[in-house]
C-alpha positions in Angstrom: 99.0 98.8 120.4 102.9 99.1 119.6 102.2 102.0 117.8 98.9 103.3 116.2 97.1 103.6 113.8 96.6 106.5 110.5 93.0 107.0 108.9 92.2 109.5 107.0 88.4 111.0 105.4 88.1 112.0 101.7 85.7 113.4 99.6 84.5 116.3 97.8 83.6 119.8 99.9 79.6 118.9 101.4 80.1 114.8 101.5 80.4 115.5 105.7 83.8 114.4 106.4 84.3 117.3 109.5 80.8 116.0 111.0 81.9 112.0 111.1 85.2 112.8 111.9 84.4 114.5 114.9 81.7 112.1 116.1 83.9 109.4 115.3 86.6 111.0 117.6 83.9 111.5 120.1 82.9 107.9 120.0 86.4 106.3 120.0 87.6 108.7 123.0 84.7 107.8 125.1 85.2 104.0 124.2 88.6 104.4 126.1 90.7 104.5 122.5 93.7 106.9 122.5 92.8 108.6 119.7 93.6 112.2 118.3 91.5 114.5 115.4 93.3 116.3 113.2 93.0 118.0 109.8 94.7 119.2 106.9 95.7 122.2 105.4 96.7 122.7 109.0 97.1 120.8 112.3 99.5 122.7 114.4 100.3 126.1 114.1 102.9 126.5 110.9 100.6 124.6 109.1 97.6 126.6 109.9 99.3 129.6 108.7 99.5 128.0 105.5 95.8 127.3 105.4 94.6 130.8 106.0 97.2 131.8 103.3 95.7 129.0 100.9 92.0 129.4 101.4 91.5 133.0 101.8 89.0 134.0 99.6 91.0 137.5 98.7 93.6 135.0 96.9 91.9 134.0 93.7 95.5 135.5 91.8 97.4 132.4 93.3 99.2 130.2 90.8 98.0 126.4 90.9 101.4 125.1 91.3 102.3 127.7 94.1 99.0 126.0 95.7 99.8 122.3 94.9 103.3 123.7 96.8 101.5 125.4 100.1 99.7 122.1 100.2 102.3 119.5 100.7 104.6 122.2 102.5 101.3 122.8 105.4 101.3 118.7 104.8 104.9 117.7 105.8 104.9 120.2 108.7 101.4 119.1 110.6 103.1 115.1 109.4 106.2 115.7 111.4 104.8 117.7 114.4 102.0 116.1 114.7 101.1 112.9 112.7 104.4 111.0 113.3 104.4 111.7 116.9 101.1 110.5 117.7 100.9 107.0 115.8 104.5 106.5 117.1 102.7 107.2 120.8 100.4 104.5 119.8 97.1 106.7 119.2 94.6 106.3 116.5 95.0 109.5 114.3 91.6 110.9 112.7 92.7 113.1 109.6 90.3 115.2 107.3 92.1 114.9 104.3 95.0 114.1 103.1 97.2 113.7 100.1 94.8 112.3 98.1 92.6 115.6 98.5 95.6 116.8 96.8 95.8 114.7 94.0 92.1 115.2 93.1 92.1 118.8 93.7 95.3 120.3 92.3 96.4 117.1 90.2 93.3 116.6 88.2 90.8 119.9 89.4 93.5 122.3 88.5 94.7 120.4 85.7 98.5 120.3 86.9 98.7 116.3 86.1 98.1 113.7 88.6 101.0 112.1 88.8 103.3 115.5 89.1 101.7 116.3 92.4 101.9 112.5 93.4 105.6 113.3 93.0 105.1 116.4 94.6 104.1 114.7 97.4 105.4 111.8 98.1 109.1 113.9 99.1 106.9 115.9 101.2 105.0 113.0 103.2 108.1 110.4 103.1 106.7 107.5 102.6 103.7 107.9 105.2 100.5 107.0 103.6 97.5 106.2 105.6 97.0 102.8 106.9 93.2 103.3 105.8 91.0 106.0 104.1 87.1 106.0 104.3 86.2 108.1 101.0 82.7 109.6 101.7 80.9 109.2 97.9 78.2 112.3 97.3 78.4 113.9 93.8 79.5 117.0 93.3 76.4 118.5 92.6 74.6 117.5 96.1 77.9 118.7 97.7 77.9 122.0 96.7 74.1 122.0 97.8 75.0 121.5 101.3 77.9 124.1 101.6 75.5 126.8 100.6 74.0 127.7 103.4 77.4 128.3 105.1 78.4 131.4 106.6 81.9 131.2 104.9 82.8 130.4 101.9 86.3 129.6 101.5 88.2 129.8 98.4 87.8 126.0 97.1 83.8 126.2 98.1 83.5 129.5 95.6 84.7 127.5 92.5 82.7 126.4 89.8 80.9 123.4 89.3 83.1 122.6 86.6 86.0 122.5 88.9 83.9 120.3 91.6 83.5 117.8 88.9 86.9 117.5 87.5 87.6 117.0 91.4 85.0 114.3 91.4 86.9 112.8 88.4 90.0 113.2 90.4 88.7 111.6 92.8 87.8 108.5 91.0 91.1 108.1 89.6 92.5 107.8 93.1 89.8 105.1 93.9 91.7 103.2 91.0 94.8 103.7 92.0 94.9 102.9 95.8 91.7 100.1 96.2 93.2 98.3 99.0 93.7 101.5 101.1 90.3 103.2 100.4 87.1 102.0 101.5 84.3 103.6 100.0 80.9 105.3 102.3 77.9 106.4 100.9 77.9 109.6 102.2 74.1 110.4 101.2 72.8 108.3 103.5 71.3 109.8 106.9 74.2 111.2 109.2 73.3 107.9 111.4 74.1 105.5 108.7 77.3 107.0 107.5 78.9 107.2 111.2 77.5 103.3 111.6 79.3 102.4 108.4 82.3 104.6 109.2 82.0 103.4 113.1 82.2 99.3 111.8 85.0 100.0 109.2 87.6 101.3 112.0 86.6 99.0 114.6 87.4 96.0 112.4 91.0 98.1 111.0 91.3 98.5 115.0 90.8 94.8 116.3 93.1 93.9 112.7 95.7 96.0 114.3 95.4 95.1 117.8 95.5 91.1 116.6 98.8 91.6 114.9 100.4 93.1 117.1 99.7 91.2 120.2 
């Protein structure tokens, strides 16, 4: 591959994007894929300051623009240092989350207006959008199930339903706005079924990609 390729997992906080990212990464790696796993807020160290300043649990004073702001500022940094880099090297990049989170959780969770932080945004990522997103459907409600038994609890898990579900909504106005770009999992299938799904979607993005530019 000339250069490589950007995919991304969405979804709301339980739907198991960290656990099929990583076994993806697993599985592509061994398949002899150059391929990297990254995730966001964070990615390299600037941007991982950001993300303990952003989740802390101790920060429930922060403003929702000022976090809307931290978000795409951690963003551009782990983009340029570590995103561009890597597709330009011709590797497969594996990111949990990405703008969209954004958009569903400040734009329309925090009420700041999805197309603001869409602006937002878009002058912190520069025009690099993923070349494909797998959004990993669960509702809200069995989400925040799952997360319960963690040991943490960041600041985003501790919200109330209320926000998970305006998040949810968020979520499905991104569906609508990017259809071609977002291919949609059902994430409350076993944890078999949604790597399978996950596993045939990139393969066939991969040989796409390897076919057009050969």
């Amino acid at each position: 591959m000339k250069k490589g390729l950007f995919i991304t997992f969405e979804g709301n906080d339980g739907s198991g994007k960290s656990t099929i990212s990583n076994m993806l990464y697993e599985s592509l790696k061994k398949a002899g894929y150059p391929v990297i796993l990254t995730r966001e807020p964070g990615g390299d160290r600037i941007a991982e300051a950001i993300r303990n300043l952003i989740l802390d649990p101790n920060n429930t004073d922060m403003d929702a623009r000022c976090e809307a702001l931290l978000y795409a500022a951690s963003r551009r940094q782990h983009l340029i240092s570590k995103v561009v880099p890597a597709i330009e090297a011709g590797k497969i990049v594996l990111c949990d989350r990405f703008i969209d989170s954004s958009l569903a959780y400040q734009g329309v969770g925090r009420a700041i207006g999805f197309d603001a932080v869409y602006q937002i945004n878009q002058f912190a990522i520069d025009e690099h959008m993923p070349d494909r997103t797998l959004f990993l459907k669960l509702s809200p409600e069995e989400g925040l199930k799952r997360i319960q038994d963690r040991s943490f609890k960041d600041r985003l898990d501790q919200e109330s339903q209320a926000f998970h579900d305006r998040v949810a909504e968020g979520y499905q106005q991104v569906l609508r706005q990017f259809p071609k770009r977002i291919h949609i999992i059902d994430a409350s299938q076993s944890i078999e079924q949604v790597f399978q799904d996950c596993y045939e979607e990139i393969m066939a993005l991969v040989k796409e990609h390897e076919n057009g530019n050969s």
